[in-house]
PyMOL CGO cylinders between C-alpha atoms (Angstrom):
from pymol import cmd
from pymol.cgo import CYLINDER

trace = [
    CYLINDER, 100.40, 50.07, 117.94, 102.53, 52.49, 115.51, 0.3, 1, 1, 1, 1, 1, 1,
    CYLINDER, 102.53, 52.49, 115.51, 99.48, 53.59, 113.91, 0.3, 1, 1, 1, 1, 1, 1,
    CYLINDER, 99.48, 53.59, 113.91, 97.78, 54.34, 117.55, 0.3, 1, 1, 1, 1, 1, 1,
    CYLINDER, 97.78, 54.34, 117.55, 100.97, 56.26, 118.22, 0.3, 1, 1, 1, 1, 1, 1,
    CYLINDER, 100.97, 56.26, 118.22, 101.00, 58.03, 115.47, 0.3, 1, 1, 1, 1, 1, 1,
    CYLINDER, 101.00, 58.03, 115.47, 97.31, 59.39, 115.75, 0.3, 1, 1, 1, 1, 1, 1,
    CYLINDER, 97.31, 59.39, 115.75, 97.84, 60.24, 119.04, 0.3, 1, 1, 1, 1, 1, 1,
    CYLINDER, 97.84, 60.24, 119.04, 100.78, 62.24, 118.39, 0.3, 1, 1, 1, 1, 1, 1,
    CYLINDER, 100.78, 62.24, 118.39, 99.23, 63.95, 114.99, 0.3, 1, 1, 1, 1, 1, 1,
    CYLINDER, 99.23, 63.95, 114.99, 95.76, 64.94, 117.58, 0.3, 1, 1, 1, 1, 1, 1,
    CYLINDER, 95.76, 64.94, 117.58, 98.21, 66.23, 119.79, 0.3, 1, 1, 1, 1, 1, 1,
    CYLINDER, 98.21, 66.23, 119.79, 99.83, 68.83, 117.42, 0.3, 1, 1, 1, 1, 1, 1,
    CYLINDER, 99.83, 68.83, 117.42, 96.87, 69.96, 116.36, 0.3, 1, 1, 1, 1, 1, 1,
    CYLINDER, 96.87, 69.96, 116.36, 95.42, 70.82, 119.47, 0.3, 1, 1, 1, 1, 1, 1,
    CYLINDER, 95.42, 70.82, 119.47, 97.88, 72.02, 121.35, 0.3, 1, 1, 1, 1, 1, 1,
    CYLINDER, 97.88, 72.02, 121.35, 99.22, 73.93, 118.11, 0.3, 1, 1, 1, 1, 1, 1,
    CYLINDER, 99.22, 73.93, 118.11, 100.65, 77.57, 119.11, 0.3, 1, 1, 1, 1, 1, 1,
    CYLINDER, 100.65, 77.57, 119.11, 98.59, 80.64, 116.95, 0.3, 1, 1, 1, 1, 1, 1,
    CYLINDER, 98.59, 80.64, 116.95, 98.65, 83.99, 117.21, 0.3, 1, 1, 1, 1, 1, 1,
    CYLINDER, 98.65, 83.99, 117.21, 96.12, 85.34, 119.54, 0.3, 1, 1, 1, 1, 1, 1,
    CYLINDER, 96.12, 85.34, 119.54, 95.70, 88.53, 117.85, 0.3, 1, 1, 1, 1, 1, 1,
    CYLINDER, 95.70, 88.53, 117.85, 97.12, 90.27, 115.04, 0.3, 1, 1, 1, 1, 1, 1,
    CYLINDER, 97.12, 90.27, 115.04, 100.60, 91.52, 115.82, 0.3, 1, 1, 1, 1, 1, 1,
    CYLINDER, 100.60, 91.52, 115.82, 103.62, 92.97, 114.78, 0.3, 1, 1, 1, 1, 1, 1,
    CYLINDER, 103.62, 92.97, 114.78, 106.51, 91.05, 113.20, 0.3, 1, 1, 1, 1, 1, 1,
    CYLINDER, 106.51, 91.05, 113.20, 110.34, 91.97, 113.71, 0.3, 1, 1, 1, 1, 1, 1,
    CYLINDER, 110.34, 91.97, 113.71, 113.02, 90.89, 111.21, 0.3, 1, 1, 1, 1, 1, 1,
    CYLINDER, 113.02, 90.89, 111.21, 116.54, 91.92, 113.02, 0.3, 1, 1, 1, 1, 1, 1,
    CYLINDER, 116.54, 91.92, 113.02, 115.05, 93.86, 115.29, 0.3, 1, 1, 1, 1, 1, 1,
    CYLINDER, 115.05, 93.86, 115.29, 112.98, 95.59, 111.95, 0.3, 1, 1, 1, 1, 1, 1,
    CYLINDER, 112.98, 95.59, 111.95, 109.29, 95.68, 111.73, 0.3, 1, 1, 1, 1, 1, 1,
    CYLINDER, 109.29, 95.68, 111.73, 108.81, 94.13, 108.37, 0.3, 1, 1, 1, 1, 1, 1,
    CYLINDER, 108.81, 94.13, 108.37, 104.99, 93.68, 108.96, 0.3, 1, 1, 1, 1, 1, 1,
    CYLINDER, 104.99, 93.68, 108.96, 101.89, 91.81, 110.56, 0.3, 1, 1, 1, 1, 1, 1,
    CYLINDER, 101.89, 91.81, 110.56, 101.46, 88.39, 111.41, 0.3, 1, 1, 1, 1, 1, 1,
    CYLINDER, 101.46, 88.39, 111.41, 97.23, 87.71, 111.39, 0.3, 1, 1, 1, 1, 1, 1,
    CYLINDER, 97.23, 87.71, 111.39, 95.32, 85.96, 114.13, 0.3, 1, 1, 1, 1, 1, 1,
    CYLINDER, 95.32, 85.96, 114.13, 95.21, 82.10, 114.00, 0.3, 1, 1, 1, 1, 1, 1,
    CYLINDER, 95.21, 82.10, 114.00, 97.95, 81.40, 112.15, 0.3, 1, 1, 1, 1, 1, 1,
    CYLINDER, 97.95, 81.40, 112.15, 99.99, 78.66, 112.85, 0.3, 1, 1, 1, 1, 1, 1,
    CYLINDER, 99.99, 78.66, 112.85, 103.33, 78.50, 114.28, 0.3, 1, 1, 1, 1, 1, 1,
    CYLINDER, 103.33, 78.50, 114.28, 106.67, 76.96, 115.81, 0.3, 1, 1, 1, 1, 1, 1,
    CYLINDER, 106.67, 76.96, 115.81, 108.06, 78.42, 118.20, 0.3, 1, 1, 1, 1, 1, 1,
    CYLINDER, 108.06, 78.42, 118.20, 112.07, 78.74, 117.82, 0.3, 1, 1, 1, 1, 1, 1,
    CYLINDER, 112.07, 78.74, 117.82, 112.70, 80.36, 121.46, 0.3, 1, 1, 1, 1, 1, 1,
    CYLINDER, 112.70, 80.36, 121.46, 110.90, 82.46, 124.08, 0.3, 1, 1, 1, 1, 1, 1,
    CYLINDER, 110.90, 82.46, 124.08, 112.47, 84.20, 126.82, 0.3, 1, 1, 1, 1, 1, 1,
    CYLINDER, 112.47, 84.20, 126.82, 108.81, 85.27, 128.15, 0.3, 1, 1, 1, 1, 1, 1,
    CYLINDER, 108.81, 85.27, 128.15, 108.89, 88.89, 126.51, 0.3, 1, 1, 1, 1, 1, 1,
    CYLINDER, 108.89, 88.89, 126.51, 109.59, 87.99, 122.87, 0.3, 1, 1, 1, 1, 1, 1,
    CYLINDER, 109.59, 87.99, 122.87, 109.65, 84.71, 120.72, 0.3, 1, 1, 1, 1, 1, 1,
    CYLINDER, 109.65, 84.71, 120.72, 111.31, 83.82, 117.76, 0.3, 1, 1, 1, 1, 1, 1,
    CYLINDER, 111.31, 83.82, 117.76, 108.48, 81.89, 115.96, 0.3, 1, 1, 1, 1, 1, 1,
    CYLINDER, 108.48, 81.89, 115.96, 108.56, 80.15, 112.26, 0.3, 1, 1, 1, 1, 1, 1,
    CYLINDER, 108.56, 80.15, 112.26, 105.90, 80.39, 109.65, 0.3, 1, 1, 1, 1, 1, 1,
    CYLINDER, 105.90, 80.39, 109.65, 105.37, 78.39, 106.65, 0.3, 1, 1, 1, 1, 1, 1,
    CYLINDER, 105.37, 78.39, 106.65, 102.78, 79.07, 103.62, 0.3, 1, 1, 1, 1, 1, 1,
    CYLINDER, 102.78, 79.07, 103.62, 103.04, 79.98, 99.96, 0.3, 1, 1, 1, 1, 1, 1,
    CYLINDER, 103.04, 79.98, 99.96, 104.23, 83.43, 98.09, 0.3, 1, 1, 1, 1, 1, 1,
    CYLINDER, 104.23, 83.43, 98.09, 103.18, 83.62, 94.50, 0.3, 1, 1, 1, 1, 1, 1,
    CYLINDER, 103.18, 83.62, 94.50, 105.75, 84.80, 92.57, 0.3, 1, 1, 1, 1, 1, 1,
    CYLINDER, 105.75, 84.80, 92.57, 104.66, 88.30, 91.17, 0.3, 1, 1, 1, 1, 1, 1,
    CYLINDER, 104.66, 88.30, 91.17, 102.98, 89.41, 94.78, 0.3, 1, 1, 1, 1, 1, 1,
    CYLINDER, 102.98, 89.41, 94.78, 105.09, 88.62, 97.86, 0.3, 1, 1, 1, 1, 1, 1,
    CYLINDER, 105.09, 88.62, 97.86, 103.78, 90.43, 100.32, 0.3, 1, 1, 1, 1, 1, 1,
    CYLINDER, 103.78, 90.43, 100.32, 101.77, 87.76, 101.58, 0.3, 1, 1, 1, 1, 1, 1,
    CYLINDER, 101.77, 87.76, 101.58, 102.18, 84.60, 103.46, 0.3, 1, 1, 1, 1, 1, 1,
    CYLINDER, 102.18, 84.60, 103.46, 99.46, 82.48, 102.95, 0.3, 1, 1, 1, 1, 1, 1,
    CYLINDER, 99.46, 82.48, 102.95, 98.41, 78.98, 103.96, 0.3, 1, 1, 1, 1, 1, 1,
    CYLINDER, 98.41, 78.98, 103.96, 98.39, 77.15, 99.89, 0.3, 1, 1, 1, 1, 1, 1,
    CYLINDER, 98.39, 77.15, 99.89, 97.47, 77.95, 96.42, 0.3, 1, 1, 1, 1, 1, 1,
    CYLINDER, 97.47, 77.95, 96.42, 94.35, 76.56, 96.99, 0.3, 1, 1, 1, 1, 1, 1,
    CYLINDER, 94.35, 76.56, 96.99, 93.44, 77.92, 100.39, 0.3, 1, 1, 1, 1, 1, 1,
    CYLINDER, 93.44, 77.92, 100.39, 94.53, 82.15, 100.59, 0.3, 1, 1, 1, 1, 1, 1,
    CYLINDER, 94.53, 82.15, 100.59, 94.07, 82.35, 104.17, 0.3, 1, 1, 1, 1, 1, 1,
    CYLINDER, 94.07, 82.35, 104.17, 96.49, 84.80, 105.08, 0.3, 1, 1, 1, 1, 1, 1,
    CYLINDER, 96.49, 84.80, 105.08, 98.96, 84.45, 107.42, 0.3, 1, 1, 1, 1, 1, 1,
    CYLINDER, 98.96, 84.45, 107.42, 101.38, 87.23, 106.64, 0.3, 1, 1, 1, 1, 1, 1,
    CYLINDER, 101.38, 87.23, 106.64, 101.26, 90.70, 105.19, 0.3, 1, 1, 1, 1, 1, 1,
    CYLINDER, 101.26, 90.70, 105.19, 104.75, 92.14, 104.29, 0.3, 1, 1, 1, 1, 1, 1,
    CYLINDER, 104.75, 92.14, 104.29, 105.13, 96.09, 104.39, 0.3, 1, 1, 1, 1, 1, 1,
    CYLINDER, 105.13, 96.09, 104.39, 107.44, 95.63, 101.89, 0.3, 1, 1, 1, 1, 1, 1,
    CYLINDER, 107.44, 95.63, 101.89, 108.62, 93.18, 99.10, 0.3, 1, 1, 1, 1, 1, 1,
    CYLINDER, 108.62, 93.18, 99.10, 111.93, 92.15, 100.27, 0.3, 1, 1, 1, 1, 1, 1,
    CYLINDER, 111.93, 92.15, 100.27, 113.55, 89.32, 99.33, 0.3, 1, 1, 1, 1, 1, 1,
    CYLINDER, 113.55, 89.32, 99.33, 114.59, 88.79, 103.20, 0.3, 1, 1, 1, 1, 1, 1,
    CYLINDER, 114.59, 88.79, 103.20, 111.48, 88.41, 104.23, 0.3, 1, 1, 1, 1, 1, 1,
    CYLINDER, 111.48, 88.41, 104.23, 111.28, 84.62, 103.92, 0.3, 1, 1, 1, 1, 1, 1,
    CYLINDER, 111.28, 84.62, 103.92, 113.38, 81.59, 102.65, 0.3, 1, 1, 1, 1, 1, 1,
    CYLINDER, 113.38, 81.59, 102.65, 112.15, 79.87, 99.36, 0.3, 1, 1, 1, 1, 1, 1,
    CYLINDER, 112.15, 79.87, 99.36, 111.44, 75.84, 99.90, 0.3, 1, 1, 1, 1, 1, 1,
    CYLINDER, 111.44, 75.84, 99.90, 111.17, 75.11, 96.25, 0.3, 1, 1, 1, 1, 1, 1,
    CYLINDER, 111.17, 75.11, 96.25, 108.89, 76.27, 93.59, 0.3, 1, 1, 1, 1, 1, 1,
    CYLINDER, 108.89, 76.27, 93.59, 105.35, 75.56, 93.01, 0.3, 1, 1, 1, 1, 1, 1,
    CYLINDER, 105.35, 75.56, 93.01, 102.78, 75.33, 90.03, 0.3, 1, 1, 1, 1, 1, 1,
    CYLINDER, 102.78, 75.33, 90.03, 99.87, 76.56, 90.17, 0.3, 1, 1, 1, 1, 1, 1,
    CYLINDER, 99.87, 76.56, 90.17, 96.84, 75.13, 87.88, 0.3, 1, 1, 1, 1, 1, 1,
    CYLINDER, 96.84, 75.13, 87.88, 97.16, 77.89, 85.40, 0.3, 1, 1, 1, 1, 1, 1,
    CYLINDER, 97.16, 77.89, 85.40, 100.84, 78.20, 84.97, 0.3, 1, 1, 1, 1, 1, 1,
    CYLINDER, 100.84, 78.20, 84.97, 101.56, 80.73, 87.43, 0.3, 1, 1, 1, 1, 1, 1,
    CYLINDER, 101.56, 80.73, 87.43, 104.77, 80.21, 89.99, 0.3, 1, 1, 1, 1, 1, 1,
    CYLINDER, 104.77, 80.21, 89.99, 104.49, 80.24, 93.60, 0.3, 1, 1, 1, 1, 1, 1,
    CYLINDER, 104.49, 80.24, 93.60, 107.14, 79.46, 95.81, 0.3, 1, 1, 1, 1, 1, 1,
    CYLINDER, 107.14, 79.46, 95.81, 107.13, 77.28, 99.19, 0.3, 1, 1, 1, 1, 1, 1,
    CYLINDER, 107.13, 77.28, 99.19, 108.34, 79.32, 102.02, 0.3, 1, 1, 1, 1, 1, 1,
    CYLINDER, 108.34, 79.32, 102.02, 109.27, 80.11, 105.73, 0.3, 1, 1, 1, 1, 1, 1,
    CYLINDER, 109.27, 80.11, 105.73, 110.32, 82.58, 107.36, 0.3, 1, 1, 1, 1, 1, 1,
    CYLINDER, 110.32, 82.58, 107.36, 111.53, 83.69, 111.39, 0.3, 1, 1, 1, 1, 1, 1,
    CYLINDER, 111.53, 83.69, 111.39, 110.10, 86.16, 113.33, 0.3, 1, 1, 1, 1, 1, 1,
    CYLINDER, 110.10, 86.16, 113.33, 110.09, 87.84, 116.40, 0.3, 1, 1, 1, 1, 1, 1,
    CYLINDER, 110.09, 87.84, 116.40, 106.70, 88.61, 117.78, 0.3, 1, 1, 1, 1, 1, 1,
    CYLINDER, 106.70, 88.61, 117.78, 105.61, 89.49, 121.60, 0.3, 1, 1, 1, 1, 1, 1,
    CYLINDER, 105.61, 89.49, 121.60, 105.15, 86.25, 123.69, 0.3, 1, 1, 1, 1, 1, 1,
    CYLINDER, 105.15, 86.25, 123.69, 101.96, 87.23, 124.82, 0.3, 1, 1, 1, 1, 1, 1,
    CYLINDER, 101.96, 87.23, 124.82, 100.93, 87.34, 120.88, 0.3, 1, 1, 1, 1, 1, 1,
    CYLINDER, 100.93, 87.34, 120.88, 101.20, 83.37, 121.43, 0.3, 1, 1, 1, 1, 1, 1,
    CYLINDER, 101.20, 83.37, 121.43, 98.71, 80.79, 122.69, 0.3, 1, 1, 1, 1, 1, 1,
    CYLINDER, 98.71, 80.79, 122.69, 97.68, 76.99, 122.53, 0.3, 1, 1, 1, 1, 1, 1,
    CYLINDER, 97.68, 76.99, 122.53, 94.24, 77.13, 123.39, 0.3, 1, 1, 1, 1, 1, 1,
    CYLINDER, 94.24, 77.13, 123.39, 92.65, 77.83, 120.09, 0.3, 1, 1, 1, 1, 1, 1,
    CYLINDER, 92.65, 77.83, 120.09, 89.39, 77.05, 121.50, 0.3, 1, 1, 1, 1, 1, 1,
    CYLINDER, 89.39, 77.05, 121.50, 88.89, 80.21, 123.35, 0.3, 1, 1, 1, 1, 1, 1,
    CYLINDER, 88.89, 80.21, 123.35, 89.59, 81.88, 120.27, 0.3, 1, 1, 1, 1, 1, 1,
    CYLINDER, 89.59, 81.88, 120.27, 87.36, 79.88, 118.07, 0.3, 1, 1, 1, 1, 1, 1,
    CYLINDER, 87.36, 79.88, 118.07, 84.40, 80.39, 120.50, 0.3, 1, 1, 1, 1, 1, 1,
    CYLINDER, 84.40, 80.39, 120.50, 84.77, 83.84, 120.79, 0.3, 1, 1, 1, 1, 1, 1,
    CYLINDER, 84.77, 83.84, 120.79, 84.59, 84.10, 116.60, 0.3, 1, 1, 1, 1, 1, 1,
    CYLINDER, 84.59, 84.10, 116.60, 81.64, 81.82, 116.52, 0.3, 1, 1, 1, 1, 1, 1,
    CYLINDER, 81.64, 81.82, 116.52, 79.75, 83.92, 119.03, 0.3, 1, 1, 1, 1, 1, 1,
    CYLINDER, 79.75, 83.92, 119.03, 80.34, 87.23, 117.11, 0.3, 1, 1, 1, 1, 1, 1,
    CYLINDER, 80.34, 87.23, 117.11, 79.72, 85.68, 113.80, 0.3, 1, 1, 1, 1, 1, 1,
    CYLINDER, 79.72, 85.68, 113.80, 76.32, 84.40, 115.06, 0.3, 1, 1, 1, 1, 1, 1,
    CYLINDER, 76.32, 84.40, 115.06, 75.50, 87.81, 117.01, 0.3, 1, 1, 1, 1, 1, 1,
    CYLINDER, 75.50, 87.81, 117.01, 76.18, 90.21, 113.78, 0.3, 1, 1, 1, 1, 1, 1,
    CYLINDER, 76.18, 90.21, 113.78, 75.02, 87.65, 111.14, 0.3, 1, 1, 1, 1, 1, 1,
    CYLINDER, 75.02, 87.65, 111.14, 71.89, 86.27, 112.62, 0.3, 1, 1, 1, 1, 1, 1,
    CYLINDER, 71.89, 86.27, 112.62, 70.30, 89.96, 112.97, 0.3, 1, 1, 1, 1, 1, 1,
    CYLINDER, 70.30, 89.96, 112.97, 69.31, 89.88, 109.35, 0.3, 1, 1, 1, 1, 1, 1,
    CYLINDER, 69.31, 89.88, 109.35, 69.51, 86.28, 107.88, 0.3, 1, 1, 1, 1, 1, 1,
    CYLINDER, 69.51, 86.28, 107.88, 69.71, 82.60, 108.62, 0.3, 1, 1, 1, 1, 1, 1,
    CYLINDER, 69.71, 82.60, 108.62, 73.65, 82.02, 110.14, 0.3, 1, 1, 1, 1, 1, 1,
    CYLINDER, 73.65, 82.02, 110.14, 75.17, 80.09, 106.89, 0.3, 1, 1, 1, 1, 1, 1,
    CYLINDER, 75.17, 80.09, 106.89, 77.44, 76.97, 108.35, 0.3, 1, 1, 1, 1, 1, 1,
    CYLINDER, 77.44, 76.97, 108.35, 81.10, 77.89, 108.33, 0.3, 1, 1, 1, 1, 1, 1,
    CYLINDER, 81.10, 77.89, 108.33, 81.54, 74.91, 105.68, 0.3, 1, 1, 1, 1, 1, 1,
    CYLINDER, 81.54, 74.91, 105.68, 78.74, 76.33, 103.03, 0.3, 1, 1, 1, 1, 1, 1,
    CYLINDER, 78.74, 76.33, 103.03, 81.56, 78.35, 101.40, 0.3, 1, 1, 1, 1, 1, 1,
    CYLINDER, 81.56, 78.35, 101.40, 85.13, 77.51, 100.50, 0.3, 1, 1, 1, 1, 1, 1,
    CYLINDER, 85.13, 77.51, 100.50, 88.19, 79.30, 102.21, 0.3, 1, 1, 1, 1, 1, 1,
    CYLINDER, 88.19, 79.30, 102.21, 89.09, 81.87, 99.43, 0.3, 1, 1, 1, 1, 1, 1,
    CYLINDER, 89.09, 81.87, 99.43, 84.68, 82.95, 99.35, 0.3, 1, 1, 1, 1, 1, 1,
    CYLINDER, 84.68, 82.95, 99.35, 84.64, 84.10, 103.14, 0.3, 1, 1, 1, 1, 1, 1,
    CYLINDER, 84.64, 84.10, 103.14, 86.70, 86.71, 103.15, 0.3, 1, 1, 1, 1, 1, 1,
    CYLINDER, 86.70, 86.71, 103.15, 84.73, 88.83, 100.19, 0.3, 1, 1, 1, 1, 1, 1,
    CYLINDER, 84.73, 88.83, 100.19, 81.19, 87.39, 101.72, 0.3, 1, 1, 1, 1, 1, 1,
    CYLINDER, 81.19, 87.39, 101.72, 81.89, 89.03, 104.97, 0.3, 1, 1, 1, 1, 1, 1,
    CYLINDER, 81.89, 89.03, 104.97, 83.53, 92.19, 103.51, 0.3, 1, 1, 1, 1, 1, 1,
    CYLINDER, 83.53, 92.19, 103.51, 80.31, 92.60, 101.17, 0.3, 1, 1, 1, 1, 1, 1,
    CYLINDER, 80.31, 92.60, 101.17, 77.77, 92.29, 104.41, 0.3, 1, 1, 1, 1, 1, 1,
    CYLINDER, 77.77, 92.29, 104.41, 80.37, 95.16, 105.70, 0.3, 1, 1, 1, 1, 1, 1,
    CYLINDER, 80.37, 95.16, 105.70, 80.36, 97.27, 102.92, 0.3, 1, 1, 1, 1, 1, 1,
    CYLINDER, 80.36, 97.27, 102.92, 76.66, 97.52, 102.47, 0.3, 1, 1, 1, 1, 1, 1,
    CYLINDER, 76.66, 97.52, 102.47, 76.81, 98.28, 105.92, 0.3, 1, 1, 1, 1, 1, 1,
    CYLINDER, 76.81, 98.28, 105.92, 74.86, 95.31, 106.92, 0.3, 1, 1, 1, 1, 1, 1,
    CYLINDER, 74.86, 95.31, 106.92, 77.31, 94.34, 109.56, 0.3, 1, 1, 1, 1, 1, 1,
    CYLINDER, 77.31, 94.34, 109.56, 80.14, 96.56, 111.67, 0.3, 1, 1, 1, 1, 1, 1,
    CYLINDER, 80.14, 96.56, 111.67, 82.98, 94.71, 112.91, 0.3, 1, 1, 1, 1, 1, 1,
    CYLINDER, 82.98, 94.71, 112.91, 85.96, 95.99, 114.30, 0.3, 1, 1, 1, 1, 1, 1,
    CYLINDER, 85.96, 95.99, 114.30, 89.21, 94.82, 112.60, 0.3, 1, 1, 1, 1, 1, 1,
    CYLINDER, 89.21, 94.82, 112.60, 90.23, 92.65, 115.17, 0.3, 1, 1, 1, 1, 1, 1,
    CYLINDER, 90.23, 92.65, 115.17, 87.01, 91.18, 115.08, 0.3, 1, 1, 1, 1, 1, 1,
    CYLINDER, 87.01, 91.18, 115.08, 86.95, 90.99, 111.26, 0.3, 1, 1, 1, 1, 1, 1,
    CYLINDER, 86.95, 90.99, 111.26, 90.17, 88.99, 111.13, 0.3, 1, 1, 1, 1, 1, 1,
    CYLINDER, 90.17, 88.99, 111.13, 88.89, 86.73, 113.95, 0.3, 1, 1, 1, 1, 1, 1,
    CYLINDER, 88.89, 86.73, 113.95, 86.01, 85.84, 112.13, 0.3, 1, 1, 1, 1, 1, 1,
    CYLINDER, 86.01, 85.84, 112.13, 87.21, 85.46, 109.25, 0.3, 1, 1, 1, 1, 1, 1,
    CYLINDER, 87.21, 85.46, 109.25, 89.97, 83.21, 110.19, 0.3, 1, 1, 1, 1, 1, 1,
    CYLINDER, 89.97, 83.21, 110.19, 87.66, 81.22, 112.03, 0.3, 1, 1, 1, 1, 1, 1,
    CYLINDER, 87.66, 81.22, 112.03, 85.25, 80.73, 108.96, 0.3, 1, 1, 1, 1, 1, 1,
    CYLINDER, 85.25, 80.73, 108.96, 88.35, 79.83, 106.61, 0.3, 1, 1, 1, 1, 1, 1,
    CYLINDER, 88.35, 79.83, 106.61, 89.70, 76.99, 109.63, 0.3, 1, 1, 1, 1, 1, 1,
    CYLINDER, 89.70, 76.99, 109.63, 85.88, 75.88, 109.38, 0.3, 1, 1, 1, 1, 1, 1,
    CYLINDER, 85.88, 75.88, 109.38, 85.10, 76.29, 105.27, 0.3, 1, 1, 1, 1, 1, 1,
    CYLINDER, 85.10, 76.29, 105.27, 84.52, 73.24, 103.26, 0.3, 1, 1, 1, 1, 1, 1,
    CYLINDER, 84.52, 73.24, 103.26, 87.18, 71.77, 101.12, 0.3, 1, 1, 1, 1, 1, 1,
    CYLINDER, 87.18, 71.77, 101.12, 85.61, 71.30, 97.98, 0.3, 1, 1, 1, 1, 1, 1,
]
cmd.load_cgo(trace, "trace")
């Protein structure tokens, strides 16, 4: 019976999960500090209906903290800093990566516009899946989202934009890539 509760509750989370519905600005005492990307995972602190505090938690490698991302192993972005500031997140504890290099465990609170804020990642993923198949499938065969890992996506898609296979609109981009990351195999 524990174990039935317990997978209910962990299916739960995960699709009811809060993300950000599109990239948006992120406020640090009433500072912009940078962007929060689309898809990213969140907790929501408080929300009086016009702005919500919202916590984030990823991985900064030492020597580059301007980014928020999901793991080592998986550089799906979740933050991008303006700045490096030491005030942009709280250090967890430090991390090792394979090849010696530090990273540290982090989170950090935010204020971002409520309406920056949904639960239904569904709509979101369908809409990436459609435009994904749309630009892709005009020249070649529609690889599966799990035929690459996370960290390969973003450069594959970029590549198919910069030969100017493919035009996306940022927005779009960032959708799509997210999507393709959530999606990637794992190893």
């Amino acid at each position: 019976m524990k174990n039935i509760l317990f997978l209910c509750l962990f299916i739960c989370s995960v699709l009811f999960a809060d993300v950000v519905l599109k990239p948006t600005e992120i406020l640090l005492n009433g500072k912009s500090i940078g962007m929060i990307e689309i898809l990213t995972p969140l907790e929501i602190v408080a929300d009086d209906g016009k702005m919500a505090k919202v916590k984030v938690k990823g991985v900064v490698n030492q020597n580059y903290q301007l980014l928020i991302q999901k793991s080592i192993q998986n550089g799906e972005n979740y933050v991008k800093f303006a700045d490096e500031n030491p005030q942009n997140f709280t250090i967890i504890k430090e991390l090792e990566d394979d090849y010696g290099e530090i990273w540290y465990e982090v989170q950090g609170e935010y204020a971002i516009n409520s309406d920056a804020i949904t639960s239904d990642i569904k709509v979101l993923y369908d809409r990436a899946k459609h435009i994904y198949e749309d630009s892709c499938s005009a020249c070649h065969r529609v690889h599966e989202p799990d035929a690459f890992m996370p960290n390969q996506w973003p450069a594959n898609i970029q590549s198919m934009i910069d030969l100017n296979y493919v035009i996306m609109q940022s927005d779009d981009l960032s959708l799509v890539t997210k999507y393709l990351q959530h999606h990637a195999k794992t190893e």
